[in-house]
N, CA, C and O atoms as CSV, one atom per row, in Angstrom:
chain,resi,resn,atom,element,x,y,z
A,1,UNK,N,N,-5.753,68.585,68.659
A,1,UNK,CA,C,-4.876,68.736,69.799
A,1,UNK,C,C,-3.450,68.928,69.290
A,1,UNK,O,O,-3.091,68.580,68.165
A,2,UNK,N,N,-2.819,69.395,70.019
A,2,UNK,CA,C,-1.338,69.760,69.862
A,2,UNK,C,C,-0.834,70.286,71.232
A,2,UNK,O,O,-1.418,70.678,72.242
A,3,UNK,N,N,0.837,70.108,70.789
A,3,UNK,CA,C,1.985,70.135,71.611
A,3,UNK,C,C,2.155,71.448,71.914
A,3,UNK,O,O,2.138,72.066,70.849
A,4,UNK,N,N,2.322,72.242,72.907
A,4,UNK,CA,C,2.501,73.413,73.072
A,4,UNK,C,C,3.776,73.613,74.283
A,4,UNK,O,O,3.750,72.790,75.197
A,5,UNK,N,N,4.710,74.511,74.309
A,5,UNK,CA,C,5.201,74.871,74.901
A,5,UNK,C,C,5.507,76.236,75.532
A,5,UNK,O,O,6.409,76.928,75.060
A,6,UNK,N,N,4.636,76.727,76.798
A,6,UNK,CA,C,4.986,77.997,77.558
A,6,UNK,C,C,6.038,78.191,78.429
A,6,UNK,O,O,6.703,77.285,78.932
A,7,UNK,N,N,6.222,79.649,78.647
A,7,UNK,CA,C,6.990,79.756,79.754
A,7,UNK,C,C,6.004,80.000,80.726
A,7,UNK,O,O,4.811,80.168,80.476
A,8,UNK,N,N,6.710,80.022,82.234
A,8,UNK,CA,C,5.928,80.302,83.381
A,8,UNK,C,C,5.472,82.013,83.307
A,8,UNK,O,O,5.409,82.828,82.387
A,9,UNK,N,N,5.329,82.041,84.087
A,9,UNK,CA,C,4.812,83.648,84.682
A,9,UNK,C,C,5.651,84.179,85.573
A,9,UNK,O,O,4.884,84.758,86.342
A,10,UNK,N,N,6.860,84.372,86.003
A,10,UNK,CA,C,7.560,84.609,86.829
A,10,UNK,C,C,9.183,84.919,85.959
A,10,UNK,O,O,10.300,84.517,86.286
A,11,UNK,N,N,8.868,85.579,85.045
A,11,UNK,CA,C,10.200,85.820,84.298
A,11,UNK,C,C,10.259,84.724,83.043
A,11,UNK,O,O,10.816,85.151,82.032
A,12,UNK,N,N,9.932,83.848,83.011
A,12,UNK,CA,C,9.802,83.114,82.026
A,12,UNK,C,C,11.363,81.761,81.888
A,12,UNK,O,O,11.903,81.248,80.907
A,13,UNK,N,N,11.592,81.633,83.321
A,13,UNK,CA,C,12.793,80.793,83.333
A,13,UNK,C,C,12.313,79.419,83.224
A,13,UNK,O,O,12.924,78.622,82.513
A,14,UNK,N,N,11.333,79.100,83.830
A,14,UNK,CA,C,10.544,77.176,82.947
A,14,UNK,C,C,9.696,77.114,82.456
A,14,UNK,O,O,8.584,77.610,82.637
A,15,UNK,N,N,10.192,76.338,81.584
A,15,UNK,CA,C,9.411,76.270,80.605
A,15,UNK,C,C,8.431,74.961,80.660
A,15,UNK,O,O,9.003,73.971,81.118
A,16,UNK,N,N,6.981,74.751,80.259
A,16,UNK,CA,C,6.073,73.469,80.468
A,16,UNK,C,C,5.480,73.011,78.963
A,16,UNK,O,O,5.182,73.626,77.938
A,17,UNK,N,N,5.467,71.615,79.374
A,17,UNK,CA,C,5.033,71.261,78.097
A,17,UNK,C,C,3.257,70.488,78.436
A,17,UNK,O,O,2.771,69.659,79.205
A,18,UNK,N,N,2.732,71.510,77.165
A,18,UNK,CA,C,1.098,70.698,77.464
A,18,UNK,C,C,0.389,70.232,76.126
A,18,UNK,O,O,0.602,70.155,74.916
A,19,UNK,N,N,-0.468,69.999,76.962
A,19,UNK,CA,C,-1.185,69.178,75.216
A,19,UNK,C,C,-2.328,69.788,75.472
A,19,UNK,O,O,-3.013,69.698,76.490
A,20,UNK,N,N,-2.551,70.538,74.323
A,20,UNK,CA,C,-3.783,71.818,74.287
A,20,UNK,C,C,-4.901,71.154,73.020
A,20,UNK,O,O,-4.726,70.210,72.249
A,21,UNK,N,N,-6.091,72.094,73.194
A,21,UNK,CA,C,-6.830,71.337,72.315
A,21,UNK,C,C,-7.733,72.682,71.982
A,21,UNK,O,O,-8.063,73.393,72.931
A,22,UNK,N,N,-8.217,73.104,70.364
A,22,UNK,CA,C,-8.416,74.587,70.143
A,22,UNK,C,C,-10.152,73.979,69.917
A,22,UNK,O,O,-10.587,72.889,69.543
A,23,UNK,N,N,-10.767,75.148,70.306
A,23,UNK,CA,C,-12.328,74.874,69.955
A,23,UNK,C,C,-13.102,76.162,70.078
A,23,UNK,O,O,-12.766,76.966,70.949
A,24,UNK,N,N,-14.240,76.452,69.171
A,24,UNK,CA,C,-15.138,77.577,69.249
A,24,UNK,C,C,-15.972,77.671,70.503
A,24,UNK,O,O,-16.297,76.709,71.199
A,25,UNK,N,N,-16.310,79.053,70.733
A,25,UNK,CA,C,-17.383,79.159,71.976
A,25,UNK,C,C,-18.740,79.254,71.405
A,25,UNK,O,O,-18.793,79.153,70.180
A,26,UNK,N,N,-19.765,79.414,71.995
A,26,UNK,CA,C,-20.827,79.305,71.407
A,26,UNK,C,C,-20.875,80.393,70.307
A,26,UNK,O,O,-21.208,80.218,69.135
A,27,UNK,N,N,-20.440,81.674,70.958
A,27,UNK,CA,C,-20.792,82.924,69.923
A,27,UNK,C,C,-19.234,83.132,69.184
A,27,UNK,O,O,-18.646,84.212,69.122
A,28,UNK,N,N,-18.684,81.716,68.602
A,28,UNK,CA,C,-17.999,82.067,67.430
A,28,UNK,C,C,-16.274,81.892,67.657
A,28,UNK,O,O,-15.622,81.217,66.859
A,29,UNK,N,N,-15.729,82.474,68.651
A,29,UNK,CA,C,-14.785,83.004,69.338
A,29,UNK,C,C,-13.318,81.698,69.450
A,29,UNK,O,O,-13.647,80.536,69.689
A,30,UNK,N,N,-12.701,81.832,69.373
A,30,UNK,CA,C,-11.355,80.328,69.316
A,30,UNK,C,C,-10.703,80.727,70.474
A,30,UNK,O,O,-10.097,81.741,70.823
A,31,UNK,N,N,-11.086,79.294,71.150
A,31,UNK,CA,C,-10.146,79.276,72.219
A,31,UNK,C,C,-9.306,78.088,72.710
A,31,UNK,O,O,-9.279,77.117,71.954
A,32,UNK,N,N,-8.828,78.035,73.509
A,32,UNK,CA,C,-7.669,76.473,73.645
A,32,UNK,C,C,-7.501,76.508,74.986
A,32,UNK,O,O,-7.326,77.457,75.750
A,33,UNK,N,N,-7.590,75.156,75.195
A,33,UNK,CA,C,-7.580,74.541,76.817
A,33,UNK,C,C,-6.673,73.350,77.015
A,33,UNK,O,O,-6.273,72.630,76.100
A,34,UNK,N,N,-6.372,73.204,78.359
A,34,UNK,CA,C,-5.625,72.693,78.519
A,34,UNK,C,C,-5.725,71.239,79.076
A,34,UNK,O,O,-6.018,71.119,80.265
A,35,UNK,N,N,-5.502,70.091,78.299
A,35,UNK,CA,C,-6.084,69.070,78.172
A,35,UNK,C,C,-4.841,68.337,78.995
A,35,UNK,O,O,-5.348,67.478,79.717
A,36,UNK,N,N,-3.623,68.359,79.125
A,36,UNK,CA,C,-2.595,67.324,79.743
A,36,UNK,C,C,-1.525,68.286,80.087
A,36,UNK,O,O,-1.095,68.953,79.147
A,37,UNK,N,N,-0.970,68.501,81.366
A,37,UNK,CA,C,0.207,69.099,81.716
A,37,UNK,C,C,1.222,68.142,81.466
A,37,UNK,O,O,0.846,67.009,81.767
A,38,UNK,N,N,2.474,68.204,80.986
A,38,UNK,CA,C,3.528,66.695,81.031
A,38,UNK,C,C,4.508,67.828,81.426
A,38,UNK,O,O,5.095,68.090,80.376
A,39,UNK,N,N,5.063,68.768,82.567
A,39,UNK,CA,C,5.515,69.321,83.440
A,39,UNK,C,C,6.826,70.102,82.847
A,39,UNK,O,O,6.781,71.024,82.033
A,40,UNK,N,N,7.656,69.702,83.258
A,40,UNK,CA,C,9.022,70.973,83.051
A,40,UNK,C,C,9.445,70.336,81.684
A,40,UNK,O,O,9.371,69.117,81.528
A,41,UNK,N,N,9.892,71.179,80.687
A,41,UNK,CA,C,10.356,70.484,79.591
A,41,UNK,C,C,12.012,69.849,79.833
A,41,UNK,O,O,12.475,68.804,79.376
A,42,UNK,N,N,12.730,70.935,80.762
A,42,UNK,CA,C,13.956,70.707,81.511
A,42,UNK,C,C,14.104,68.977,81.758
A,42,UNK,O,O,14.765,68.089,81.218
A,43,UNK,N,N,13.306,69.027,82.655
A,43,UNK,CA,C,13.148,67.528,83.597
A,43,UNK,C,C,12.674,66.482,82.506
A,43,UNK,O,O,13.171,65.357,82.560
A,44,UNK,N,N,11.778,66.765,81.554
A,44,UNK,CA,C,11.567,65.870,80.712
A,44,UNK,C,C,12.281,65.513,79.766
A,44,UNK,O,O,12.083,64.461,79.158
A,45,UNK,N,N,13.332,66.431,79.462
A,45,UNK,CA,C,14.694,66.221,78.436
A,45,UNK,C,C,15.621,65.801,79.007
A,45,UNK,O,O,16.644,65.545,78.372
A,46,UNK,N,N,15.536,65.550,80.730
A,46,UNK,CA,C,16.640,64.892,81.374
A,46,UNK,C,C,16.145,63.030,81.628
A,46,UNK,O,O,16.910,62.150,82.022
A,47,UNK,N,N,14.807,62.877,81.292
A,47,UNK,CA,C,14.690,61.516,81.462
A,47,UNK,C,C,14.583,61.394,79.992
A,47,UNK,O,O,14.053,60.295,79.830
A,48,UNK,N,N,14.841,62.027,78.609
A,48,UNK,CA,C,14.570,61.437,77.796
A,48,UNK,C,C,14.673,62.659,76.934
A,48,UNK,O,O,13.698,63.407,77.011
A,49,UNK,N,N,15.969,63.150,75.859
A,49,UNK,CA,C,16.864,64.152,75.205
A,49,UNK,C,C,15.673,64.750,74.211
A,49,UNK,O,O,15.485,65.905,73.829
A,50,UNK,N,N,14.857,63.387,73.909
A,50,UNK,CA,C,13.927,63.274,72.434
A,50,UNK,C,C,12.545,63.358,72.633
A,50,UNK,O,O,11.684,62.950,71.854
A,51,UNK,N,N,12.313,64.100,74.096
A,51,UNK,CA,C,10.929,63.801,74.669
A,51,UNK,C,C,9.958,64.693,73.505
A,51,UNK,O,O,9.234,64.223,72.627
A,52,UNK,N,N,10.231,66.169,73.848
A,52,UNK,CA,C,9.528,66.942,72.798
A,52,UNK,C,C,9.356,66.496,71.407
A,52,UNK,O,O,8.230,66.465,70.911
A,53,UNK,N,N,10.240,66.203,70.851
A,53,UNK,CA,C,9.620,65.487,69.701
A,53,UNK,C,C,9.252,64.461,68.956
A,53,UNK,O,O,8.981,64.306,67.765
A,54,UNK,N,N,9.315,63.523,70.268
A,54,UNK,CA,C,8.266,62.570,70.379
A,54,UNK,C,C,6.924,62.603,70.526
A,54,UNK,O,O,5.977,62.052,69.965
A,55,UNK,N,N,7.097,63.590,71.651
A,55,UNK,CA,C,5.708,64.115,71.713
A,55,UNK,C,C,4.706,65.008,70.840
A,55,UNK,O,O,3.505,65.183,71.045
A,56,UNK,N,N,5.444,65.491,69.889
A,56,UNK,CA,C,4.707,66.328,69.022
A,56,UNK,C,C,4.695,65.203,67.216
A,56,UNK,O,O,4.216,65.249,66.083
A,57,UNK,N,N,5.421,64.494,67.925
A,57,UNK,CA,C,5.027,63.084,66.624
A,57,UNK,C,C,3.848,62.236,66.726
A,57,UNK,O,O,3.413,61.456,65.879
A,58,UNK,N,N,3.168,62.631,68.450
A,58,UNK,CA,C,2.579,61.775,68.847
A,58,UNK,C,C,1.037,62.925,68.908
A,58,UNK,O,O,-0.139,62.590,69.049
A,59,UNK,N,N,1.530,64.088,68.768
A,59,UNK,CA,C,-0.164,64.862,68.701
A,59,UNK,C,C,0.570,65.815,68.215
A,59,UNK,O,O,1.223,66.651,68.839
A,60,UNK,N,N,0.386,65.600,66.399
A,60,UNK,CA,C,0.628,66.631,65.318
A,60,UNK,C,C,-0.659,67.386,65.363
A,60,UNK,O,O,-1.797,67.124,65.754
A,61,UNK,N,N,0.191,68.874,64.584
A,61,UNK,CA,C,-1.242,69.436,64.858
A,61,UNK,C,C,-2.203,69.516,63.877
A,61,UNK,O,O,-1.975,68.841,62.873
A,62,UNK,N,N,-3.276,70.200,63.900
A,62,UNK,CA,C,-4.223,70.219,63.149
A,62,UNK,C,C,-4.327,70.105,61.241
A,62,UNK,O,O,-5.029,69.531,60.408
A,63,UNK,N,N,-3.086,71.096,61.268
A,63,UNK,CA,C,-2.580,71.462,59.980
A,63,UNK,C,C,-1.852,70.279,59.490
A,63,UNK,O,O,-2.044,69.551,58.516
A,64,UNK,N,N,-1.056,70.280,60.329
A,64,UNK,CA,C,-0.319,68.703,60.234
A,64,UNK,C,C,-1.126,67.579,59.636
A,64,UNK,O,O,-1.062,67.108,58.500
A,65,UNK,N,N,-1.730,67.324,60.428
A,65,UNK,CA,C,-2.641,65.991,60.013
A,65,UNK,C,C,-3.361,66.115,58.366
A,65,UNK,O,O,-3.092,65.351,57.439
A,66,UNK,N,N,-4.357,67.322,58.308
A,66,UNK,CA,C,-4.818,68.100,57.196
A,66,UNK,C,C,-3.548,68.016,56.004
A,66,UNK,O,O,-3.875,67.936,54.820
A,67,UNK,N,N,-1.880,68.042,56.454
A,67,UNK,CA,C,-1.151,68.409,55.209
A,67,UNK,C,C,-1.266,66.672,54.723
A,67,UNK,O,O,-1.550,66.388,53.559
A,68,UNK,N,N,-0.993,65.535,55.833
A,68,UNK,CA,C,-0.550,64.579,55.885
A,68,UNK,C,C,-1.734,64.138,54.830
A,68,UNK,O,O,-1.616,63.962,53.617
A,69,UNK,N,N,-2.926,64.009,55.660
A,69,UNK,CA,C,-3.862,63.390,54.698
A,69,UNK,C,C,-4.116,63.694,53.533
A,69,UNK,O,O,-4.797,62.966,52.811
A,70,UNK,N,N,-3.561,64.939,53.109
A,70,UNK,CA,C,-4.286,65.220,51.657
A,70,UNK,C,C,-2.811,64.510,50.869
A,70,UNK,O,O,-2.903,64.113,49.707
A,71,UNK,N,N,-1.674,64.422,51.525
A,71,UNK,CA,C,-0.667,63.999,50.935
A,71,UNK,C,C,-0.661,62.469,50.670
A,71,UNK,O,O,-0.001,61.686,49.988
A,72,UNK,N,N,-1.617,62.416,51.457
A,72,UNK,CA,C,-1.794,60.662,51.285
A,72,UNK,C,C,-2.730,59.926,50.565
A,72,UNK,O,O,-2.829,58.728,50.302
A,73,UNK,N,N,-3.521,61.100,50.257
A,73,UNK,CA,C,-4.853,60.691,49.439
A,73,UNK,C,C,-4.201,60.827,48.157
A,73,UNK,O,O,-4.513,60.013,47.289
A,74,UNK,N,N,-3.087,61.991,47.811
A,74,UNK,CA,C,-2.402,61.782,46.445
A,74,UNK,C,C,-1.982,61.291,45.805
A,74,UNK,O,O,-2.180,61.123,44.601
A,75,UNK,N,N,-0.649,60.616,47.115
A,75,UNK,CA,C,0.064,59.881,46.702
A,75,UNK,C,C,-1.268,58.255,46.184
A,75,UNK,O,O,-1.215,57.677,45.099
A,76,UNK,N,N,-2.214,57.934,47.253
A,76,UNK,CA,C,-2.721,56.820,46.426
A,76,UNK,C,C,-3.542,56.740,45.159
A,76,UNK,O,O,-3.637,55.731,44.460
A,77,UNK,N,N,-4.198,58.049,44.905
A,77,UNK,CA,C,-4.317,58.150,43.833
A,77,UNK,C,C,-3.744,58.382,42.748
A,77,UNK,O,O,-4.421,58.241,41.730
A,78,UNK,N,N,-2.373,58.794,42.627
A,78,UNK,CA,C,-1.291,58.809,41.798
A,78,UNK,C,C,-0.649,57.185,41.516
A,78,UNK,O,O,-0.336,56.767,40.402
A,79,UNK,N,N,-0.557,56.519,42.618
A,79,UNK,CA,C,-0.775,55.427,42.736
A,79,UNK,C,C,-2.068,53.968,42.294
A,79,UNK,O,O,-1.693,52.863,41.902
A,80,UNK,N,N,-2.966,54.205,42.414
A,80,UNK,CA,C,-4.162,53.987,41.379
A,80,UNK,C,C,-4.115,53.671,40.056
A,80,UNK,O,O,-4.437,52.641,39.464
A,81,UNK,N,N,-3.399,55.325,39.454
A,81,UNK,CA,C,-3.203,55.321,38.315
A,81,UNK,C,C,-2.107,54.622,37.362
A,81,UNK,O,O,-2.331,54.212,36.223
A,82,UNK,N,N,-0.555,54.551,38.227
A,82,UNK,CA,C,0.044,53.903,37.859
A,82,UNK,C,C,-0.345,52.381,37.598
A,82,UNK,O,O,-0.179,51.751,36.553
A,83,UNK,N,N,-0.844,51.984,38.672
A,83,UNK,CA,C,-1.131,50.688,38.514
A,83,UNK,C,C,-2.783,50.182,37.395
A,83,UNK,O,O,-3.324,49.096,37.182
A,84,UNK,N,N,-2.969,51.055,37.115
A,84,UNK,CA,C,-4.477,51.050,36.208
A,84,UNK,C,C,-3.882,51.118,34.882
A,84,UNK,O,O,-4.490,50.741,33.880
A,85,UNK,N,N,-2.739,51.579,34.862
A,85,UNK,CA,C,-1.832,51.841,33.430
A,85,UNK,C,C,-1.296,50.426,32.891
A,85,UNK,O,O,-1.090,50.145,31.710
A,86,UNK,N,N,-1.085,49.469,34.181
A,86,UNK,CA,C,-0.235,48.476,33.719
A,86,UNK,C,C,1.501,48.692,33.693
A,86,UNK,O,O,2.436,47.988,33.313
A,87,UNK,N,N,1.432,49.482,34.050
A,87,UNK,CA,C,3.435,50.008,34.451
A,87,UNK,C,C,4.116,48.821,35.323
A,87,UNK,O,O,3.544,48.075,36.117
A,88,UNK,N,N,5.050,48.836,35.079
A,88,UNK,CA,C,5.564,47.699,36.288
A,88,UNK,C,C,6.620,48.974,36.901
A,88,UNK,O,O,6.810,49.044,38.115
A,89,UNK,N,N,7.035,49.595,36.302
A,89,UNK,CA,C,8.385,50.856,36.519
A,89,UNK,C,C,7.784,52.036,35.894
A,89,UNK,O,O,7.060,52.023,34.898
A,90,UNK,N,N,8.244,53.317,36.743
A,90,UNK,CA,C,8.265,54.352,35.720
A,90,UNK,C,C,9.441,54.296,34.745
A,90,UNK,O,O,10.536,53.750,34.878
A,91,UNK,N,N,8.816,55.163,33.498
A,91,UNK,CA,C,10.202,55.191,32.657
A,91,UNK,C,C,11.134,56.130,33.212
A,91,UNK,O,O,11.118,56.820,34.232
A,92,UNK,N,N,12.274,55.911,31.898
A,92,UNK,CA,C,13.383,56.572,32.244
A,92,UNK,C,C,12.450,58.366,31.698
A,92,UNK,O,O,11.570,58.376,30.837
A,93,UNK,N,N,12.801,59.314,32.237
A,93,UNK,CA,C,12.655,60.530,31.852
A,93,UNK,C,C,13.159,60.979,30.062
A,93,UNK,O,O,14.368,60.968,29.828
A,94,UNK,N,N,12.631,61.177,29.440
A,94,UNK,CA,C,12.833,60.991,27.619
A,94,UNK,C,C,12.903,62.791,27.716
A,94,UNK,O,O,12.110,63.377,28.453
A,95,UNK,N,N,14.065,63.653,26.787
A,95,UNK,CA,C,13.796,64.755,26.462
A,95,UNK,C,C,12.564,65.397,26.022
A,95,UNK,O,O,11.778,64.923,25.202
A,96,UNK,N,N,12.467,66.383,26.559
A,96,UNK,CA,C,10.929,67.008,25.530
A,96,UNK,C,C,11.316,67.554,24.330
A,96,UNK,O,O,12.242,68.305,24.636
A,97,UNK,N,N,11.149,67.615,23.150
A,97,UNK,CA,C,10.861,68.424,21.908
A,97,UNK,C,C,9.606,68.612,21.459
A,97,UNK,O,O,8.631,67.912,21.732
A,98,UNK,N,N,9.644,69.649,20.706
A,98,UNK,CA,C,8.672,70.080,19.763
A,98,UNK,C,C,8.871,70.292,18.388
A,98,UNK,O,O,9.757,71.023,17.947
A,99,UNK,N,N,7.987,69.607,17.633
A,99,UNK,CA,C,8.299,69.173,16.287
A,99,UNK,C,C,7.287,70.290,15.347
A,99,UNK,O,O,6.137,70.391,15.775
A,100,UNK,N,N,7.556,70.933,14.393
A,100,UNK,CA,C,7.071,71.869,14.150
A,100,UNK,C,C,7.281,73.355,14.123
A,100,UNK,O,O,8.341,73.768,14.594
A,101,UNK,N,N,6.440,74.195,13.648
A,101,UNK,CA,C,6.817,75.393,14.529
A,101,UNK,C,C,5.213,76.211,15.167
A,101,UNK,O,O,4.024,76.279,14.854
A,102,UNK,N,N,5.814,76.534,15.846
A,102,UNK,CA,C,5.296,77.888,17.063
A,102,UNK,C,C,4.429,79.012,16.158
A,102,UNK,O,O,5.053,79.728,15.375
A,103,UNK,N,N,3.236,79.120,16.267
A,103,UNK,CA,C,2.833,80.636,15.533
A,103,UNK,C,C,2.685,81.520,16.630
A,103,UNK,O,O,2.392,82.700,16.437
């Protein structure tokens, strides 16, 4: 599900905010329906400046979630490792060299 915002059909002067939700038809096809009207975005930024993106904090979308989780599965496994090392701190960053030479 996700936050979507249209204009009307009549010139496109209001704008609505809905909470849509995307899904296949039987024979394959992507389509999206409309799961919650939450009405004029106008009127909803007049009871509350931060509505929209609250609301789209509150039903990220698909990709979103997908970036979040894989970012989170990293970070704890990067995490894992530090702590499997016995680190209490990372170090300070040490120059790289190469000792030798290059053929």
């Amino acid at each position: 599900m996700y936050i979507s915002v249209v204009k009307d059909g009549h010139g496109g002067k209001n704008q609505y905010v809905l909470l849509k939700e995307s899904y296949r038809t039987p024979d394959g096809k992507n389509r999206s329906r409309v799961v919650r009207n939450f009405g004029n975005l106008e009127k909803l930024r007049e009871g509350d400046p931060d509505a929209l993106e609250k609301l789209k904090a509150l039903y990220p979308s698909e990709r979103e979630r997908k970036v979040r989780a894989e970012s989170a599965a990293k970070t704890q496994a990067v995490q894992a490792l530090f702590e499997e090392s016995g680190w209490t701190e990372l170090d300070e960053p040490r120059p790289f060299a190469l000792t030798g030479t290059l053929r």
